[in-house]
C-alpha positions in Angstrom: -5.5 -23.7 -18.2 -7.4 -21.1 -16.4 -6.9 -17.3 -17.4 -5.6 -15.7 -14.7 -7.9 -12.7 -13.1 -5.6 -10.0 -13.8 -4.1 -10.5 -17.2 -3.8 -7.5 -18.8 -3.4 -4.8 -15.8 -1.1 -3.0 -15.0 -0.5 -2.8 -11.0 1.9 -0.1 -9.2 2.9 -0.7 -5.5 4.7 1.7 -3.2 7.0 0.9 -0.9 7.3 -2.5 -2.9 11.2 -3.4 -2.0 9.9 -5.4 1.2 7.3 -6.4 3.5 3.6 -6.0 3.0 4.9 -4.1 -0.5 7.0 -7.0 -1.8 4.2 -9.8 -1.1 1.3 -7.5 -2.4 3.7 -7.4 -5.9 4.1 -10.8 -6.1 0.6 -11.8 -5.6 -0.7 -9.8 -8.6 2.0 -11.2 -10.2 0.8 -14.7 -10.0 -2.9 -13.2 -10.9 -0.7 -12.2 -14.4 -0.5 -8.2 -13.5 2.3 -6.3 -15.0 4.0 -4.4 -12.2 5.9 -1.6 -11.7 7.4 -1.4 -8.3 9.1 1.6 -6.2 11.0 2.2 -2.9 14.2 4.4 -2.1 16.2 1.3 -2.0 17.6 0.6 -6.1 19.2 -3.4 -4.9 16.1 -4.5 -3.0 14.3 -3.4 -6.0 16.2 -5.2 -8.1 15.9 -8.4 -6.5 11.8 -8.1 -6.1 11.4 -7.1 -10.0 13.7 -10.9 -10.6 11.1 -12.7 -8.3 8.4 -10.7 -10.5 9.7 -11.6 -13.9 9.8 -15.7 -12.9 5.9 -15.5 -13.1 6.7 -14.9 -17.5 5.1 -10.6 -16.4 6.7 -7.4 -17.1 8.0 -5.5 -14.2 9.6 -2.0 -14.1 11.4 -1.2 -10.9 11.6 2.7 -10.4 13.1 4.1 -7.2 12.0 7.3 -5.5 11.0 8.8 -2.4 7.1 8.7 -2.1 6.4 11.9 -0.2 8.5 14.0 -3.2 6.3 15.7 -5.9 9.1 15.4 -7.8 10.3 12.0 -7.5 6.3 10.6 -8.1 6.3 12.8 -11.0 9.1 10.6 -12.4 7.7 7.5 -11.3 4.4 8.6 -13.5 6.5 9.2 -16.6 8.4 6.3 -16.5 5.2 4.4 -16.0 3.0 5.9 -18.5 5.8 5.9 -21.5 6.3 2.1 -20.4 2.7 0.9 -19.8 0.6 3.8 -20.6 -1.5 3.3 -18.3 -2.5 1.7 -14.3 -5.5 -0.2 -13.4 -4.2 -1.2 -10.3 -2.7 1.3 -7.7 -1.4 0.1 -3.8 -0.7 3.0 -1.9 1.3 0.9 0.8 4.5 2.7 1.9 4.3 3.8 5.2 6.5 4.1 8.5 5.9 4.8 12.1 7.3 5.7 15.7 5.8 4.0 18.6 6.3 6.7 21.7 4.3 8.3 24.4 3.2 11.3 22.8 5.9 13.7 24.5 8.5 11.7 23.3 7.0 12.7 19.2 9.1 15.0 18.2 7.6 17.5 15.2 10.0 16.0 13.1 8.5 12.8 13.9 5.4 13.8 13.2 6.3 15.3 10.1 8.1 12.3 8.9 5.1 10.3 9.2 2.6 12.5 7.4 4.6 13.0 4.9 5.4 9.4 4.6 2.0 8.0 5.0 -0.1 10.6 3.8 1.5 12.8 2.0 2.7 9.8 -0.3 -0.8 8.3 -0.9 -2.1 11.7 -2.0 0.9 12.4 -4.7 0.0 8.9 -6.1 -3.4 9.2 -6.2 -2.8 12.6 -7.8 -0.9 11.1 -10.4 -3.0 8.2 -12.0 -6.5 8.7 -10.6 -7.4 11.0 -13.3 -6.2 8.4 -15.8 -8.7 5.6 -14.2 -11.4 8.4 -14.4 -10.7 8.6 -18.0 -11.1 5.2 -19.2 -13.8 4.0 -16.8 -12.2 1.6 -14.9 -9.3 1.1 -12.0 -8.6 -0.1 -8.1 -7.4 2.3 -5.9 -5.8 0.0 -2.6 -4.7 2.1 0.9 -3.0 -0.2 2.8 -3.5 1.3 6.3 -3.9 0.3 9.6 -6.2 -0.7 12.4 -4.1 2.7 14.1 -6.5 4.1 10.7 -9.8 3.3 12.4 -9.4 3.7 16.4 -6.8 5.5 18.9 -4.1 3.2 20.3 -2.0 4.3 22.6 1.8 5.0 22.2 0.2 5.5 18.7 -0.5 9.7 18.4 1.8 10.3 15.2 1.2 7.3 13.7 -2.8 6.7 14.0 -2.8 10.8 13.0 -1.2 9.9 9.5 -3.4 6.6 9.2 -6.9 8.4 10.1 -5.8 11.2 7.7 -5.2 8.0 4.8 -8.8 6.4 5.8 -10.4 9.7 5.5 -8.8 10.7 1.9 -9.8 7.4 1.0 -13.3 7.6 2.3 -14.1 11.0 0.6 -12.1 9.5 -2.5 -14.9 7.3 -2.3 -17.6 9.3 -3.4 -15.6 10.8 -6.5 -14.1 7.5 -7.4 -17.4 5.1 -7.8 -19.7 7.3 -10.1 -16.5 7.0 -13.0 -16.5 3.1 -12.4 -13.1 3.5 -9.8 -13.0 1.0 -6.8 -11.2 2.6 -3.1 -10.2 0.2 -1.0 -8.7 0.0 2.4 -6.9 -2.9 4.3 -6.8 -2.0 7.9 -4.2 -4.4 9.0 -3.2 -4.7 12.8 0.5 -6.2 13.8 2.2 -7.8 11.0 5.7 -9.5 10.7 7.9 -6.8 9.4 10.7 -4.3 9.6 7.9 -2.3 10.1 8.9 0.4 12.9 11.9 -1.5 13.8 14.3 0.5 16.3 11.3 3.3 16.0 9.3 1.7 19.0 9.3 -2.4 17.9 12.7 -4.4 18.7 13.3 -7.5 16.5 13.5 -9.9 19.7 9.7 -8.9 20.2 8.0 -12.4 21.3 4.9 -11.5 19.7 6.4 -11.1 16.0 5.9 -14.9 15.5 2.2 -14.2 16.2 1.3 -11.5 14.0 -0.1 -11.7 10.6 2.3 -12.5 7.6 3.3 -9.8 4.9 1.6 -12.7 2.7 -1.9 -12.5 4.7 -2.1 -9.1 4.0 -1.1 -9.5 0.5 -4.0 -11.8 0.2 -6.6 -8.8 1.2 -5.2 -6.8 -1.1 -6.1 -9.5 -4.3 -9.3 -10.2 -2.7 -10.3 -6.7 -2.8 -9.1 -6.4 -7.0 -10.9 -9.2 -7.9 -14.1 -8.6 -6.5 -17.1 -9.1 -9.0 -18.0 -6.1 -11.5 -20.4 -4.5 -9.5 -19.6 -5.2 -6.3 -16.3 -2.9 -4.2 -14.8 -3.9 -0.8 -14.6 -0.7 1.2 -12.6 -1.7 4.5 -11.4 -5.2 5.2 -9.9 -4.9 8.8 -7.2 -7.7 10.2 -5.9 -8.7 13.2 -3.7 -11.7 14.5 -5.4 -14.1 16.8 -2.8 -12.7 19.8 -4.9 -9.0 19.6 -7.8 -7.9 20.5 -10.5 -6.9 17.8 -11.6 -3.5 19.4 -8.7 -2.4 21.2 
């Protein structure tokens, strides 16, 4: 039987109770990760860390609010006392509100700085310097196509995913000299509760179009198991019912 790739990791996703977050875990479960998963929401936890377990890996489910300095400060210790360590980490939490731009509100845009950005900072601050340490780790930013071009209806939410792409992008150039890989998945519309009642409406007759939660979880092993010397840097996606450059 075949080893599988990432035996002996440790991977940590945020906003892993659903969605993109949930599929992302499961994948690097089959690929033998350990995986410690967090969200605000303790029962969806719960349920993803029993899907995790049936792949025979460990899985600690911690719940917090990502854009607290204080919640991701608990998420570290409970991680590092558990695993002591993570090889792997997804920053993938993120929310949005599709509105003309006078109907963002600054509360709006607040909630999704903090949410998207805001969130993938305090992680990053927590086990970057770890990775640096030993020589060795994956840094995912699942972020959005919003991340690399304007769109409209879009202001507050493509402001919080050009602000991810750029962290990660000047990440970058302190990550690779100490052996760290930065990646980012870029994808566009995919099959979520992902802004739902915030600008997308569950009867929406393209949701059965867009990209899967699975799809993007496939990007996200792809660009962990890429060869030693070799780092994917962006990996942009879009459903076949949107255009690739607008």
């Amino acid at each position: 039987m075949l080893e599988k790739r990432l035996q002996g990791k440790v991977a940590l996703i945020t906003g892993a109770s659903q969605g993109i977050g949930r599929a992302a875990s499961l994948a690097l479960a089959k690929e033998g990760a350990a995986v410690v998963i967090t969200s605000r929401h303790q029962k969806e936890l719960d349920v993803v860390a029993g899907e995790i377990r049936s792949y025979g890996v460990d899985c600690l489910a911690v719940p917090g609010d990502a854009s607290l300095q204080e919640d991701v400060e608990k998420i570290q210790q409970k991680t590092l006392s558990t695993f002591n360590k993570v090889d792997i980490l997804v920053n993938n939490v993120g929310i949005a509100k599709y509105a003309p731009f006078s109907e963002i509100s600054i509360q709006d845009f607040d909630w999704m700085m903090n949410t998207n950005m805001r969130s993938s900072f305090l992680f990053t601050k927590a086990f970057f310097p770890g990775m640096v340490e030993r020589r060795q780790g994956w840094i995912v930013f699942v972020a959005s196509v919003s991340g690399l071009m304007g769109l409209p209806n879009e202001t507050g939410y493509a402001a919080s995913k050009h602000a991810q792409v750029g962290f990660a992008r000047a990440l970058d150039h302190e990550a690779y000299p100490h052996n760290v890989k930065v990646s980012i998945i870029a994808p566009g519309g995919v099959n979520t509760r992902h802004a739902m009642g915030t600008g997308r409406m569950p009867d929406d007759p393209r949701l059965g179009e867009y990209l899967s939660p699975e799809d993007v979880a496939e990007a996200v092993i792809f660009a962990v198991t890429q060869p030693l010397k070799s780092r994917l840097f962006i990996l942009g996606m879009r459903p076949l019912n949107e255009s690739l450059f607008d």
